[in-house]
C-alpha positions in Angstrom: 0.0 0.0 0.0 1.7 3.5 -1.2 0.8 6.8 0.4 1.1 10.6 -0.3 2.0 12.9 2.3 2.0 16.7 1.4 3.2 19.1 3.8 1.6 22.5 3.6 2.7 23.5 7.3 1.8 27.1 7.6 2.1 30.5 6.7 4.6 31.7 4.2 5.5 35.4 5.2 7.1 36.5 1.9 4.4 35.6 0.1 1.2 36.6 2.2 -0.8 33.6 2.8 -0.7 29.7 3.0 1.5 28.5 0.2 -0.5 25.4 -0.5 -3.9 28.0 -0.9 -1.3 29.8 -3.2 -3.2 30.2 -7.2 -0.8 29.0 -9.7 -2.7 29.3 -13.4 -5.9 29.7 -11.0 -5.1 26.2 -9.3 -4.4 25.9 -5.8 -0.4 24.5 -5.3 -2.1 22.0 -2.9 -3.9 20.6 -6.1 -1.3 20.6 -8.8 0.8 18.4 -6.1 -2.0 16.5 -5.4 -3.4 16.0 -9.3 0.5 14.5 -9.7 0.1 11.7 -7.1 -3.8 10.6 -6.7 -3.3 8.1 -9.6 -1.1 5.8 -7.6 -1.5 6.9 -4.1 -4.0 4.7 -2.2 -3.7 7.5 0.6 -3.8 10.9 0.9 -2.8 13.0 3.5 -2.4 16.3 4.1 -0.3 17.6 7.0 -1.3 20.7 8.0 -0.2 23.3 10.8 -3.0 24.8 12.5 -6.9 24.2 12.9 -7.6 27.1 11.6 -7.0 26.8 7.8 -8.9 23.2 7.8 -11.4 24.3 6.4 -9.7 26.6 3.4 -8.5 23.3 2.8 -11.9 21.4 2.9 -13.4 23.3 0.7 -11.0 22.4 -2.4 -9.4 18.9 -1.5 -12.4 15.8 -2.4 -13.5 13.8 0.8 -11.4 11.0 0.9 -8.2 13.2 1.6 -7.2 13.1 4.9 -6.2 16.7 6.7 -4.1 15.8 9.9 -3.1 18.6 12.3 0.4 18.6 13.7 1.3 16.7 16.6 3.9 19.0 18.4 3.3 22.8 18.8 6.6 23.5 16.8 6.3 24.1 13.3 8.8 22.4 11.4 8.5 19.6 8.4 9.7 17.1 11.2 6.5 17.7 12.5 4.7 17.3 9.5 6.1 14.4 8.4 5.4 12.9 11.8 2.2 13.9 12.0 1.7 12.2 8.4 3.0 9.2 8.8 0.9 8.5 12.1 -2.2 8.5 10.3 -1.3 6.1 7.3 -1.4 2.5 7.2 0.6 2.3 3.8 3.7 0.6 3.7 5.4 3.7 2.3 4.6 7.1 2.1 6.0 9.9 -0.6 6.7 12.9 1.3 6.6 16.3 -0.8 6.1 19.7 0.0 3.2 21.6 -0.8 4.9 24.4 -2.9 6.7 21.7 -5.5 4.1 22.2 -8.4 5.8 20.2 -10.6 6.0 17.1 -9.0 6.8 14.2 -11.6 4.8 11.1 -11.4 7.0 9.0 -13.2 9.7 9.8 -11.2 7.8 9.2 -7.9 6.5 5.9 -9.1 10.2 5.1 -9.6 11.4 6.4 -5.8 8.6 3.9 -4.4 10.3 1.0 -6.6 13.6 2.4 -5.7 12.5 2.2 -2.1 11.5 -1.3 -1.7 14.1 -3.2 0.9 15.1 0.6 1.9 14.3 2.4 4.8 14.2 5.4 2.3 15.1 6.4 -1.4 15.8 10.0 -1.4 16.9 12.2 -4.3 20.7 13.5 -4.6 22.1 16.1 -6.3 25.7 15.6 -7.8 26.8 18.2 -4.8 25.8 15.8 -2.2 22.4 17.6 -2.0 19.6 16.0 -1.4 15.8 16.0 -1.4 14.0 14.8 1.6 11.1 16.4 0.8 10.6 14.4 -2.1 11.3 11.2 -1.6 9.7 8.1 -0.2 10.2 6.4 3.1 9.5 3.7 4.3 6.4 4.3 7.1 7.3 2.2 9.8 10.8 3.4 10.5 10.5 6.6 9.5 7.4 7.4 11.5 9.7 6.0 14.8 12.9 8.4 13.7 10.8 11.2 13.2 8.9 10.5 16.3 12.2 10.4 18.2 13.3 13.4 16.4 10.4 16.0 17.3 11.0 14.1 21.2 14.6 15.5 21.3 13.5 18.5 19.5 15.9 17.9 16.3 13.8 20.1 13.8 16.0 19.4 10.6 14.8 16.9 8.2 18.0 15.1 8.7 17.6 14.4 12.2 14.8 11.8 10.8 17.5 10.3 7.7 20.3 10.0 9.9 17.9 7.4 11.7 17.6 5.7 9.1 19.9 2.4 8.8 19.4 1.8 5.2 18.6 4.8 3.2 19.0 4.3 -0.9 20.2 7.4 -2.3 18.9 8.3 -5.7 20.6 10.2 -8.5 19.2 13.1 -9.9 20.7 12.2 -13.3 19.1 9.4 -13.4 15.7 10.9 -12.8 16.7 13.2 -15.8 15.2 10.1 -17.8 11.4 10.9 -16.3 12.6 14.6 -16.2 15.3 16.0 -18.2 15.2 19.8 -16.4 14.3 18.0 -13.5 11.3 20.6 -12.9 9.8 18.4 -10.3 12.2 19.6 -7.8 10.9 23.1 -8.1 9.3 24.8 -5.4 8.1 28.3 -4.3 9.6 30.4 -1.6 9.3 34.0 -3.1 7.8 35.8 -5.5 10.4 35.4 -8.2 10.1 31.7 -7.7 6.4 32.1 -8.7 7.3 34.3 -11.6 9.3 31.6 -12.8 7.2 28.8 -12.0 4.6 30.5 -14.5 6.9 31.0 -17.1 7.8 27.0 -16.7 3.8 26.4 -16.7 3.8 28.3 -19.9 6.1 26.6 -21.6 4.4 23.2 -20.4 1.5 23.5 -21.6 2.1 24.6 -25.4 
């Protein structure tokens, strides 16, 4: 059983409002991530920081999504991921951010192959980079390191990988095969990054 956790924690102060509720091409980001995985993703879950925007959410996710609050009062993807993996009974989870628009579903149908006899598969730049906020873990370990993590209040997402006993690290040039410019690794932090993530959905959709 394969599930989706999206992290759309909170608030993003440089651009104004929950990033996941953000309108790209008059879509929610929340949706264009989640139109990328709901093919192949017997679960759904969406990790969310606060009661207060459940129902923003609600309104444009269908039913059978499932909107968890975080379990700890700090706010952090730790947190999130945590909080996500609690509520699944999958066998492995994809974890991505809600501000990735782009997200690839060829290449995360690869990471959950890839991930099989793994504790994780996690993306890695040639720079030693990587991408644990697109990758897929393996629920029952990870959901015990990240639960230890948030305990010891280790808030960086790899205090849960270095956990991990048996992490398989993924190229990124050999997701250039699903991916060539490896858009799915592109996500919004300001407003530049949302200026250019038009101009990639503009050239995507000719």
């Amino acid at each position: 059983m394969r599930a989706t956790v999206i992290l759309s924690g909170g608030q993003s102060k440089r651009m104004g409002l929950d990033k996941g509720l953000l309108p790209l091409n008059n879509k929610p980001l929340i949706l264009h991530v989640f139109d990328a995985v709901k093919n192949f993703s017997d679960e759904i879950i969406i990790s969310l920081s606060r009661n207060s925007i459940i129902s923003k959410y609600a309104e444009i996710l269908p039913n059978n999504v499932h909107i968890v609050i975080d379990s700890f009062p700090i706010q952090s993807p730790v947190v999130g991921i945590y909080s996500g993996l609690s509520k699944t009974s999958a066998d492995y989870a994809f974890i991505v951010s809600c501000d990735m628009p782009f997200v690839n579903s060829n290449i995360v149908k690869f990471l959950f192959d890839e991930a099989i006899g793994f504790d994780a598969a996690i993306p890695k730049w040639p720079n030693g980079l990587i991408e644990p906020l697109h990758a897929v873990y393996k629920v029952e370990t990870a959901l015990i390191a990240a639960k230890e993590a948030c305990e010891y209040n280790e808030m960086r997402n790899t205090d849960i990988i270095k956990r991990l006993k048996k992490v398989n690290y993924i190229s990124t040039n050999k997701l250039k095969e699903f991916d060539y410019e490896l858009h799915t690794f592109f996500n919004i932090n300001t407003l530049d990054d949302f200026k250019n993530a038009v101009e990639i959905l503009k050239r995507k959709v000719k």
